[in-house]
mmCIF file of the N, C-alpha and C atoms, coordinates in Angstrom:
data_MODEL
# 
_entry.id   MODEL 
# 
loop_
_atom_site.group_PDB 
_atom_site.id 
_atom_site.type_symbol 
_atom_site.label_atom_id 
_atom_site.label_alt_id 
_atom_site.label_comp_id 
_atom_site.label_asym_id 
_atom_site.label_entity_id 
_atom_site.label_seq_id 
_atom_site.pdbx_PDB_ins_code 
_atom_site.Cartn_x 
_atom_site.Cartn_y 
_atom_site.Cartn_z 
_atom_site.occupancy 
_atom_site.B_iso_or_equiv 
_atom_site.pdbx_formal_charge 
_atom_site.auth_seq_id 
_atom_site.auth_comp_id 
_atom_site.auth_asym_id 
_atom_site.auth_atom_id 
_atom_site.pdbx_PDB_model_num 
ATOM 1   N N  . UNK A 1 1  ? -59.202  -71.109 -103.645 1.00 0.00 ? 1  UNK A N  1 
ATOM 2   C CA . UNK A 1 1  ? -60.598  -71.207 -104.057 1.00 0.00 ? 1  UNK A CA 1 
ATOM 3   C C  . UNK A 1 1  ? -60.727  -72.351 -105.062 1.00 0.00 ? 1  UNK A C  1 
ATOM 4   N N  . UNK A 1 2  ? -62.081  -73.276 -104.878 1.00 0.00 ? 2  UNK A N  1 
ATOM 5   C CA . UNK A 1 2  ? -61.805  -74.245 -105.982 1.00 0.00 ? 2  UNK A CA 1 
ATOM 6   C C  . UNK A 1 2  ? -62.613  -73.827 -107.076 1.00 0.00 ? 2  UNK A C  1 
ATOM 7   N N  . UNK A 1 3  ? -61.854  -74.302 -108.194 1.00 0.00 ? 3  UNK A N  1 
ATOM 8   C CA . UNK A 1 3  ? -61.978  -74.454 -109.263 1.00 0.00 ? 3  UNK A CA 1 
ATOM 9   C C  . UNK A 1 3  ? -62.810  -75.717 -110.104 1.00 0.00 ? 3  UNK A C  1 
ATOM 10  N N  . UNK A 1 4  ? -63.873  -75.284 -110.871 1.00 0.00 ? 4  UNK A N  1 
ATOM 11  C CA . UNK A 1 4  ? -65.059  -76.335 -111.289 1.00 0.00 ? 4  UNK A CA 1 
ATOM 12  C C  . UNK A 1 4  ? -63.979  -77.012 -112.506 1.00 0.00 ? 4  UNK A C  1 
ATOM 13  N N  . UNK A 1 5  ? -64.567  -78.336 -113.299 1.00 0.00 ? 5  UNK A N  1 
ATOM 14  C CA . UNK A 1 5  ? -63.851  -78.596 -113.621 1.00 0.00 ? 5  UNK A CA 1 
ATOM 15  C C  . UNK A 1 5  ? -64.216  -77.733 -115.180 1.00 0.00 ? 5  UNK A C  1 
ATOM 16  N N  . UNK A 1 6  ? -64.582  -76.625 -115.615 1.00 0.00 ? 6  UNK A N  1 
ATOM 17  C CA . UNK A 1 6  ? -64.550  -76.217 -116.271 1.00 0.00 ? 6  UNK A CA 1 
ATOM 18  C C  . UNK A 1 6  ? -63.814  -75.237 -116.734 1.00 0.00 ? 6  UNK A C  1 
ATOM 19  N N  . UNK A 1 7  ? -62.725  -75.044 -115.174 1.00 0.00 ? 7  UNK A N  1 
ATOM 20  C CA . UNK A 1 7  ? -61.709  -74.047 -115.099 1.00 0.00 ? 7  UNK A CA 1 
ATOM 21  C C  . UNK A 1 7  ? -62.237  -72.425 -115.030 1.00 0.00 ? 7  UNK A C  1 
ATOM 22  N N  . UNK A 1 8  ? -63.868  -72.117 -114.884 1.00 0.00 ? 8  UNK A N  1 
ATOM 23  C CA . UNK A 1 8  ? -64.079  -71.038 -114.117 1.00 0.00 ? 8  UNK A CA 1 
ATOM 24  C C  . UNK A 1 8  ? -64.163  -71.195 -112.523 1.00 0.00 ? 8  UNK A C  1 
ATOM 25  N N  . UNK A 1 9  ? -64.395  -69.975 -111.810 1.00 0.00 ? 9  UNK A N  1 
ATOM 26  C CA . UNK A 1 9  ? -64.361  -69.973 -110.432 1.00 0.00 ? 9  UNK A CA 1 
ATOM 27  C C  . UNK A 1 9  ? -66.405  -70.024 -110.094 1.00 0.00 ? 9  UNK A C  1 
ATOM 28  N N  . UNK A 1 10 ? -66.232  -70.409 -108.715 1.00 0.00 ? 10 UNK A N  1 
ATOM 29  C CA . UNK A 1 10 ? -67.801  -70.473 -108.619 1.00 0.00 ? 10 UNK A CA 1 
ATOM 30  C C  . UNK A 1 10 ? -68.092  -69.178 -108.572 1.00 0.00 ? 10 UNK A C  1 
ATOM 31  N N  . UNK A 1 11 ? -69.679  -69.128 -108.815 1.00 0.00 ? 11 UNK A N  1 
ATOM 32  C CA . UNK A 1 11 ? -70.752  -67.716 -108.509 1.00 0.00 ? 11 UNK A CA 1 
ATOM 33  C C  . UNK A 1 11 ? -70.270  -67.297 -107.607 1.00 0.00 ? 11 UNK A C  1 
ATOM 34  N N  . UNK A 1 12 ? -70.327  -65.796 -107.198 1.00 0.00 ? 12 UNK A N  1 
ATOM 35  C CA . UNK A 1 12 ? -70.358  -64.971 -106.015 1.00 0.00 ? 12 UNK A CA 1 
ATOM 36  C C  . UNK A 1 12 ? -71.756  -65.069 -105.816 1.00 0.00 ? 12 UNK A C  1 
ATOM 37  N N  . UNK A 1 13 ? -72.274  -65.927 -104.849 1.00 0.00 ? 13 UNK A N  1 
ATOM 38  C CA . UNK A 1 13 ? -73.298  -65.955 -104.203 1.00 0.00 ? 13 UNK A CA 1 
ATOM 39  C C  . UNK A 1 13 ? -74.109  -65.173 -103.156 1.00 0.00 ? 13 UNK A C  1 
ATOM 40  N N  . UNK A 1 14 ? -73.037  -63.665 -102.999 1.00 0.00 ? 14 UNK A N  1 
ATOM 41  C CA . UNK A 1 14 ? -73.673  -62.709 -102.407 1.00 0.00 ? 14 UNK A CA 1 
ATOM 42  C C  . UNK A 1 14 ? -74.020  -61.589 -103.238 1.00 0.00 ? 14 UNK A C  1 
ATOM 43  N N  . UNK A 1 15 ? -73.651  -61.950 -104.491 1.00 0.00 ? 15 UNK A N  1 
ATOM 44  C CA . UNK A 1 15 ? -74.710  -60.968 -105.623 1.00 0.00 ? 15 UNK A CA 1 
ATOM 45  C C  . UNK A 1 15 ? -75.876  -61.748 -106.231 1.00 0.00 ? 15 UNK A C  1 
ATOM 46  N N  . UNK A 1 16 ? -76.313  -62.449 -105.319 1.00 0.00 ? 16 UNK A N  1 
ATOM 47  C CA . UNK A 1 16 ? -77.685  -63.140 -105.814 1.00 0.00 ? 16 UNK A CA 1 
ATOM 48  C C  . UNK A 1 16 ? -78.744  -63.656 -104.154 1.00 0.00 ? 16 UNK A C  1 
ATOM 49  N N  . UNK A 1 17 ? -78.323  -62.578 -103.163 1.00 0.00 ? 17 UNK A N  1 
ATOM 50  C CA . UNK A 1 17 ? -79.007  -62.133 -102.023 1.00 0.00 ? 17 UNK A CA 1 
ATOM 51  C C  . UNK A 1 17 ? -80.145  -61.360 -101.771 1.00 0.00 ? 17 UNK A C  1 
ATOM 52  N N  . UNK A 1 18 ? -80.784  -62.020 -101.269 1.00 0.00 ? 18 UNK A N  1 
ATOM 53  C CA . UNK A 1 18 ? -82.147  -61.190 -100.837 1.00 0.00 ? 18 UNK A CA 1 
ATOM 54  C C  . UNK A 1 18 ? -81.960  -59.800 -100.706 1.00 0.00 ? 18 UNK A C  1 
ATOM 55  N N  . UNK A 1 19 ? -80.573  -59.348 -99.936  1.00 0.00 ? 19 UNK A N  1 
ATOM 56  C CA . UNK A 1 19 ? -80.917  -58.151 -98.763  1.00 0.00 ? 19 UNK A CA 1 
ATOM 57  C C  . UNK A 1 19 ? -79.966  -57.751 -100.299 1.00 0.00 ? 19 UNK A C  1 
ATOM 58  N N  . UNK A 1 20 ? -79.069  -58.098 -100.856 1.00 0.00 ? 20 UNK A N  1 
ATOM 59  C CA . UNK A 1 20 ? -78.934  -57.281 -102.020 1.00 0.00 ? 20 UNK A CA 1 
ATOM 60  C C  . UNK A 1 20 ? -79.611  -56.866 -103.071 1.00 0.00 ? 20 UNK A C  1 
ATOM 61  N N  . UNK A 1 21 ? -80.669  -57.464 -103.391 1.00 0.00 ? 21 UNK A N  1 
ATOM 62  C CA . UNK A 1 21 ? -81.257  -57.188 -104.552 1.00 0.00 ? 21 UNK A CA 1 
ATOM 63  C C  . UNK A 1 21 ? -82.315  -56.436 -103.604 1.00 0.00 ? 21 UNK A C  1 
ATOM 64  N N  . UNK A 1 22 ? -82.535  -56.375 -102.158 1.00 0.00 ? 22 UNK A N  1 
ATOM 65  C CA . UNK A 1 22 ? -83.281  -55.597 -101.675 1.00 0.00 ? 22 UNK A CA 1 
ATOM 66  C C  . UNK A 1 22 ? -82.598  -53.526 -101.707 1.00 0.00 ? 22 UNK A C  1 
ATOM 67  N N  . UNK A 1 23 ? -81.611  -53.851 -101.629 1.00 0.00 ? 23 UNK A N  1 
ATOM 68  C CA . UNK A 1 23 ? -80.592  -52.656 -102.025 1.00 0.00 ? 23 UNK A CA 1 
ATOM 69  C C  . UNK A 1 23 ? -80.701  -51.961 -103.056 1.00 0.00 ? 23 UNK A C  1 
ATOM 70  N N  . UNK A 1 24 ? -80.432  -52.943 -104.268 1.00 0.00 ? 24 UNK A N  1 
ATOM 71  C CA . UNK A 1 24 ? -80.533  -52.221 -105.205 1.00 0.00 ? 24 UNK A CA 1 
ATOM 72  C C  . UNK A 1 24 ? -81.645  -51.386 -106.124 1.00 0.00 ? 24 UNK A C  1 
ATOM 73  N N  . UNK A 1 25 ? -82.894  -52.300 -105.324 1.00 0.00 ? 25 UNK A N  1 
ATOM 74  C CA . UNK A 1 25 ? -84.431  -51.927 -105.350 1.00 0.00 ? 25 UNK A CA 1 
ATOM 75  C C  . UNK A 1 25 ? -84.263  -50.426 -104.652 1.00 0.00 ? 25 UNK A C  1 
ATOM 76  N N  . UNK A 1 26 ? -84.355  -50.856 -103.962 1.00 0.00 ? 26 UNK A N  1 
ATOM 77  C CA . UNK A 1 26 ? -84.523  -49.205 -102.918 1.00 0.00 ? 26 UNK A CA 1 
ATOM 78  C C  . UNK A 1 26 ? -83.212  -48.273 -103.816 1.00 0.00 ? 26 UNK A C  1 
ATOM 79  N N  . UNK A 1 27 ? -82.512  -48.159 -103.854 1.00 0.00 ? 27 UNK A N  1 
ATOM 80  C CA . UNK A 1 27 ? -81.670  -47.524 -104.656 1.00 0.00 ? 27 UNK A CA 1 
ATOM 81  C C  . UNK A 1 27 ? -82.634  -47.098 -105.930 1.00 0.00 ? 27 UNK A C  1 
ATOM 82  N N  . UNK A 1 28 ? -82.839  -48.094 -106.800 1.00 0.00 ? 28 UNK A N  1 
ATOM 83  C CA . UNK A 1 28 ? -83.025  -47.797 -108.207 1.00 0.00 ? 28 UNK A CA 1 
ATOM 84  C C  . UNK A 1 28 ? -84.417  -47.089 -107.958 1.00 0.00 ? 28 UNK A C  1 
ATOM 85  N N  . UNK A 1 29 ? -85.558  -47.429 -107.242 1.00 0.00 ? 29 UNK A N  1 
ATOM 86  C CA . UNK A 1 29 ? -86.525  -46.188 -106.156 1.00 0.00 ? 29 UNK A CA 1 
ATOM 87  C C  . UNK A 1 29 ? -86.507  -44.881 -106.242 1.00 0.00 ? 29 UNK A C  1 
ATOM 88  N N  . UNK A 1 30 ? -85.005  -44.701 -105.358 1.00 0.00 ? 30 UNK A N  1 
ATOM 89  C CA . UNK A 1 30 ? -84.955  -43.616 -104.923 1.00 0.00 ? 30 UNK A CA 1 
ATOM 90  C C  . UNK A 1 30 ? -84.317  -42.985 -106.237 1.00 0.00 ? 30 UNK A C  1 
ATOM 91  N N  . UNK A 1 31 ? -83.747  -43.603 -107.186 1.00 0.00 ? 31 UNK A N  1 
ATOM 92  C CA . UNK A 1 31 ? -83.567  -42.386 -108.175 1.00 0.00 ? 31 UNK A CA 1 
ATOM 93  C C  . UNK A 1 31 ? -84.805  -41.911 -109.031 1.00 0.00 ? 31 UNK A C  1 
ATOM 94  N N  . UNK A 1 32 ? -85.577  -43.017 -108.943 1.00 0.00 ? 32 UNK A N  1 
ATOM 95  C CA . UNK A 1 32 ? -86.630  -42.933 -110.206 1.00 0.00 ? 32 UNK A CA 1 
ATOM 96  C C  . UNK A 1 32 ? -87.480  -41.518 -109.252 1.00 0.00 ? 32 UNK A C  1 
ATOM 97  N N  . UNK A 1 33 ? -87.487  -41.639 -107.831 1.00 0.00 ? 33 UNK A N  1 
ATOM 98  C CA . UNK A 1 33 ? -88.174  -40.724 -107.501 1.00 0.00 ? 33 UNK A CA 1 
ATOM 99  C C  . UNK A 1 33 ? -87.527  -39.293 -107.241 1.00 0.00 ? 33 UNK A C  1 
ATOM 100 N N  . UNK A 1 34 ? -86.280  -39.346 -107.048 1.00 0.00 ? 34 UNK A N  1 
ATOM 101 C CA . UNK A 1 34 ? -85.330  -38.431 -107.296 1.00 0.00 ? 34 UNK A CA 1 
ATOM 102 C C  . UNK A 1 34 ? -85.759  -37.318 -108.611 1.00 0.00 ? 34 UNK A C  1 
ATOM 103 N N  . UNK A 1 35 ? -85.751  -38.006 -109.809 1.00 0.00 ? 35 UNK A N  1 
ATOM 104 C CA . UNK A 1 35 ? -85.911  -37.608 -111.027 1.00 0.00 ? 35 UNK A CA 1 
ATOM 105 C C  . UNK A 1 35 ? -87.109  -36.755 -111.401 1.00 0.00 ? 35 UNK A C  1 
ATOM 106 N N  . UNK A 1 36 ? -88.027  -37.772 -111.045 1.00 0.00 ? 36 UNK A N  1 
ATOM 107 C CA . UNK A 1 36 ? -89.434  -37.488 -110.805 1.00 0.00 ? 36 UNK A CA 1 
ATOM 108 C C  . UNK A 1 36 ? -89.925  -35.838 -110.216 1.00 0.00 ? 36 UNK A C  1 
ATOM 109 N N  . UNK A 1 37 ? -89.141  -35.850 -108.932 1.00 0.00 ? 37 UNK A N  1 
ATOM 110 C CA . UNK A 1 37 ? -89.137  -34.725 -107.984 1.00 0.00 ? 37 UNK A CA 1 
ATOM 111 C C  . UNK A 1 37 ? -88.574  -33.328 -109.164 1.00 0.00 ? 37 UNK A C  1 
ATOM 112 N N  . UNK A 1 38 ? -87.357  -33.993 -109.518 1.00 0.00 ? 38 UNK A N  1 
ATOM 113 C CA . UNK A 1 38 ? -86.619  -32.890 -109.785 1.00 0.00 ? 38 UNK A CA 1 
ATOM 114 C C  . UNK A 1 38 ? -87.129  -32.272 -111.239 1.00 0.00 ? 38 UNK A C  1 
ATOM 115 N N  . UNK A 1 39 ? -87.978  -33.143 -112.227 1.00 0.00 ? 39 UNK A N  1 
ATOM 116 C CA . UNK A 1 39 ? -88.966  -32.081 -113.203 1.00 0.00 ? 39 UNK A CA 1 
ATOM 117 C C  . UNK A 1 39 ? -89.823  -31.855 -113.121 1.00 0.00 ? 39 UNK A C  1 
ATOM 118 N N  . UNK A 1 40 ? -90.674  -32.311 -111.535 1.00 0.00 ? 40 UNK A N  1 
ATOM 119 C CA . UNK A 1 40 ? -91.819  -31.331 -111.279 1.00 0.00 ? 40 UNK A CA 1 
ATOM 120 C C  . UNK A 1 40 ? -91.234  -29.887 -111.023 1.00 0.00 ? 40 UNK A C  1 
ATOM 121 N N  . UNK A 1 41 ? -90.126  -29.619 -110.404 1.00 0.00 ? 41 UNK A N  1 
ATOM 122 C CA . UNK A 1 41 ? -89.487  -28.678 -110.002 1.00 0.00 ? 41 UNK A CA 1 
ATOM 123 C C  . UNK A 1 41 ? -89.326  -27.714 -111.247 1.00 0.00 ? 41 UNK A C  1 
ATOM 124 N N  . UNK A 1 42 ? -88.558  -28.097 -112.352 1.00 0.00 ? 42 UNK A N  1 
ATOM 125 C CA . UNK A 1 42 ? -88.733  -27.809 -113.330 1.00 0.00 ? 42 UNK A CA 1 
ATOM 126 C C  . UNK A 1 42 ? -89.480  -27.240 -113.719 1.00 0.00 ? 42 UNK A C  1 
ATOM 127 N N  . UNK A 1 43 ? -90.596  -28.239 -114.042 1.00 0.00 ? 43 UNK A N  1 
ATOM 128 C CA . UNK A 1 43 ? -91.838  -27.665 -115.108 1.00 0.00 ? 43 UNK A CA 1 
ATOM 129 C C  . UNK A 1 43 ? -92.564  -26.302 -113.698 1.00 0.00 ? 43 UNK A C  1 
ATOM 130 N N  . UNK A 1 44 ? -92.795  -26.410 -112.992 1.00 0.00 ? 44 UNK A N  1 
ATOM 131 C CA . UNK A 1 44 ? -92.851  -25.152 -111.622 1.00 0.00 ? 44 UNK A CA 1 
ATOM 132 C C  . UNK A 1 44 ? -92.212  -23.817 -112.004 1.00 0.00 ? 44 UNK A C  1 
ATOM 133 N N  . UNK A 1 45 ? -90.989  -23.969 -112.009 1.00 0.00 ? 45 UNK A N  1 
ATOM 134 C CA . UNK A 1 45 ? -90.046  -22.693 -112.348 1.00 0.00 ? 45 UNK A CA 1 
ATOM 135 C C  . UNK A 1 45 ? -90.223  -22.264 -114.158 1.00 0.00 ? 45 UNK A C  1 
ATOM 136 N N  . UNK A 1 46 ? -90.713  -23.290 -114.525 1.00 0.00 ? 46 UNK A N  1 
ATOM 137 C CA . UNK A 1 46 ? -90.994  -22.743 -115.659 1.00 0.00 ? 46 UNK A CA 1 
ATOM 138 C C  . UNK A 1 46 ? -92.374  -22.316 -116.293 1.00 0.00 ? 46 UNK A C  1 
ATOM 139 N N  . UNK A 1 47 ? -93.313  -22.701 -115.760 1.00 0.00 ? 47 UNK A N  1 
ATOM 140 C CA . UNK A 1 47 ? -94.667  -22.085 -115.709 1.00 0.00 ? 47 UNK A CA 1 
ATOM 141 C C  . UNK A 1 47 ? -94.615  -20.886 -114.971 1.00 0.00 ? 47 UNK A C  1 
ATOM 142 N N  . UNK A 1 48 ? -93.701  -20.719 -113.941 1.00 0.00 ? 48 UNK A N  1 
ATOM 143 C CA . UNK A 1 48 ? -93.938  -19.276 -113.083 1.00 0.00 ? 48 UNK A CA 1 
ATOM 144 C C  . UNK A 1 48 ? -93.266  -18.452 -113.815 1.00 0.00 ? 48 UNK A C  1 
ATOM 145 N N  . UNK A 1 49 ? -92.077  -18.785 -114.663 1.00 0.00 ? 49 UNK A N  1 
ATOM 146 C CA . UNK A 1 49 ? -91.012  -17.470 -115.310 1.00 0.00 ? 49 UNK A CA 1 
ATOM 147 C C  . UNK A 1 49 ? -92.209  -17.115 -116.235 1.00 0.00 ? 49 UNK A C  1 
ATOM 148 N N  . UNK A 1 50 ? -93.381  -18.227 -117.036 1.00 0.00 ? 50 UNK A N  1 
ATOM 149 C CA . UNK A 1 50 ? -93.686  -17.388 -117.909 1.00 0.00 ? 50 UNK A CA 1 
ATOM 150 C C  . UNK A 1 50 ? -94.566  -16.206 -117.894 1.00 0.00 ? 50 UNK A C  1 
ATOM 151 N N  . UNK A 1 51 ? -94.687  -15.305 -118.697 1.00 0.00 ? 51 UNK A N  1 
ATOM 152 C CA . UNK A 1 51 ? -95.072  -13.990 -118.547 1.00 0.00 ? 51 UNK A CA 1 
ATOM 153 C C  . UNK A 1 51 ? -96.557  -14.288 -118.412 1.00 0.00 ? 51 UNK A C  1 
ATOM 154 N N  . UNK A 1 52 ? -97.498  -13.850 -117.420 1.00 0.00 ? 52 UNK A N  1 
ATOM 155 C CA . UNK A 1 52 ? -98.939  -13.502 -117.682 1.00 0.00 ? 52 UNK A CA 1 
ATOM 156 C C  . UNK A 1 52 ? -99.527  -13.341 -118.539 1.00 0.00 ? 52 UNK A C  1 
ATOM 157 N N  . UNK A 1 53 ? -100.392 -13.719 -119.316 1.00 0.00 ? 53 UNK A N  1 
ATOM 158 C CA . UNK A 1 53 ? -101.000 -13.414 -120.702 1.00 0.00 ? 53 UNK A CA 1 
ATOM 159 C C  . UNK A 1 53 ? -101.990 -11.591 -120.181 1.00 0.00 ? 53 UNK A C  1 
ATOM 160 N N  . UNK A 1 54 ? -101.835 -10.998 -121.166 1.00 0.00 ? 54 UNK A N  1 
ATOM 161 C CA . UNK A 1 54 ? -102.373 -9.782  -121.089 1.00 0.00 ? 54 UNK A CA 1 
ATOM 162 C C  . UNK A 1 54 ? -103.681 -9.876  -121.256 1.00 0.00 ? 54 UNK A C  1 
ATOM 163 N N  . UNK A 1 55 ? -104.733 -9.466  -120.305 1.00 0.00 ? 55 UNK A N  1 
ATOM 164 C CA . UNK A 1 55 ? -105.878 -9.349  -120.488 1.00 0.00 ? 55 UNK A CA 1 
ATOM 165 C C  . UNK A 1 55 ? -107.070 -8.371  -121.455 1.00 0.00 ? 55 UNK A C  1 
ATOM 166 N N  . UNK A 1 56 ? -107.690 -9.411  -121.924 1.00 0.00 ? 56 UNK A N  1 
ATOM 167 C CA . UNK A 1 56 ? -108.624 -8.738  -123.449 1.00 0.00 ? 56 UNK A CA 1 
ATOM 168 C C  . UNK A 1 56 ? -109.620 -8.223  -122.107 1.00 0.00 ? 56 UNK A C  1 
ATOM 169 N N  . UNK A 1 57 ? -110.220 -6.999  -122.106 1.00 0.00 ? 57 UNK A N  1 
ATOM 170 C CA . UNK A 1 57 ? -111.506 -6.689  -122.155 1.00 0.00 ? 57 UNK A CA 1 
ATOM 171 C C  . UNK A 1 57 ? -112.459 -6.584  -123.280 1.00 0.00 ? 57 UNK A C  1 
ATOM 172 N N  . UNK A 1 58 ? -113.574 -6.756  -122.854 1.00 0.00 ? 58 UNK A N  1 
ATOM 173 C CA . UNK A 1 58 ? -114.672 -6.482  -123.970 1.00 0.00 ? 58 UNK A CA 1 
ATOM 174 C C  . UNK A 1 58 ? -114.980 -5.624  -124.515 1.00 0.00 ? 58 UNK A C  1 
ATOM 175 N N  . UNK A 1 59 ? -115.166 -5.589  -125.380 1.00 0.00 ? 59 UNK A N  1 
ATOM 176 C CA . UNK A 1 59 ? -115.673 -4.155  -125.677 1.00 0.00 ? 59 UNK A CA 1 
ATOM 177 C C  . UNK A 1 59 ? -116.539 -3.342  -125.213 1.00 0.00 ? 59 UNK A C  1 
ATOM 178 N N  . UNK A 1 60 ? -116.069 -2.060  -125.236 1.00 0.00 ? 60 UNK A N  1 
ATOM 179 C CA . UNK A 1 60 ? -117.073 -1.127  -124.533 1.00 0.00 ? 60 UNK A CA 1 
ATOM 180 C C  . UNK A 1 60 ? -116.864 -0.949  -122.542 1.00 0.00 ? 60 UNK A C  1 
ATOM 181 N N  . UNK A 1 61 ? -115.812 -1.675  -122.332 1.00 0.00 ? 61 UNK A N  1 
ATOM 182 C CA . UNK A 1 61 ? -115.538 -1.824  -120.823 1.00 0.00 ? 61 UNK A CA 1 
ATOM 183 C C  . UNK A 1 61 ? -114.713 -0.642  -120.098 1.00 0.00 ? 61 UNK A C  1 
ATOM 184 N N  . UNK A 1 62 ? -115.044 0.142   -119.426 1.00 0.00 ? 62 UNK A N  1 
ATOM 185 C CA . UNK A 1 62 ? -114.031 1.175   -118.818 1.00 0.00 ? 62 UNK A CA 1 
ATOM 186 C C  . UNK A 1 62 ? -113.984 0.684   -117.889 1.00 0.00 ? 62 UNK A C  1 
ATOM 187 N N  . UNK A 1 63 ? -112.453 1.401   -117.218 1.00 0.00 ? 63 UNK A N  1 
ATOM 188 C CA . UNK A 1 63 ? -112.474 1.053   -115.847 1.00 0.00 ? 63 UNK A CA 1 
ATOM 189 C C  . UNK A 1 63 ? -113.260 2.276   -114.849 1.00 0.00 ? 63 UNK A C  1 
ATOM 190 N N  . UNK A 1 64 ? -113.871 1.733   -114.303 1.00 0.00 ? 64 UNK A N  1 
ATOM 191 C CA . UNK A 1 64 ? -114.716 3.102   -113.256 1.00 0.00 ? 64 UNK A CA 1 
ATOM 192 C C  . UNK A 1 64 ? -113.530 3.540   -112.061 1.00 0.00 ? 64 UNK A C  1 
ATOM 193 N N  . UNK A 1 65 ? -113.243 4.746   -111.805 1.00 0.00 ? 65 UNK A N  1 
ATOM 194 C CA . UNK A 1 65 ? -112.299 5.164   -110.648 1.00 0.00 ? 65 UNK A CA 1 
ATOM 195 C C  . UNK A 1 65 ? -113.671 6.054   -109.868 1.00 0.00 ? 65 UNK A C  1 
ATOM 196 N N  . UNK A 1 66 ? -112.837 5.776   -108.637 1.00 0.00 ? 66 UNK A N  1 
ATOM 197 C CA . UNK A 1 66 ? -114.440 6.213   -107.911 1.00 0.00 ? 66 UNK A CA 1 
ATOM 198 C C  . UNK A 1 66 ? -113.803 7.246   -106.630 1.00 0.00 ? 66 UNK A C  1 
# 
C-alpha cells in the first residue's frame, strides 16, 4: 500500500460512502425508534399498574338497589 509522503497510509475511502453512511442512518433510525417504542411501553404498563382513584360521591347520594 502506498505511503503519502507524510508517512501515514491513505483514507479508507469506503468509510466515506454513500451506501455507508446510508447504513448507518437507517441503523441510528432504527434505534432512536426502537427506544421510542420501548417507553411508550413503559409509561403503558405503568399507568395501568396504577391503582384506580376511589370514587367521591356527593353528598347525600345512595345507591338505589331495585
Amino acid at each position: 500500500m502506498k505511503t503519502f509522503r507524510t508517512g501515514t497510509l491513505p483514507p479508507d475511502l469506503k468509510s466515506f460512502s454513500l451506501t455507508n453512511r446510508k447504513e448507518n442512518l437507517k441503523e441510528a433510525l432504527h434505534t432512536i425508534v426502537t427506544l421510542i417504542l420501548m417507553a411508550a411501553i413503559f409509561l403503558l404498563v405503568m399507568v395501568a399498574a396504577v391503582p384506580p382513584e376511589p370514587r367521591e360521591y356527593p353528598a347525600g347520594w345512595e345507591e338505589v338497589r331495585g
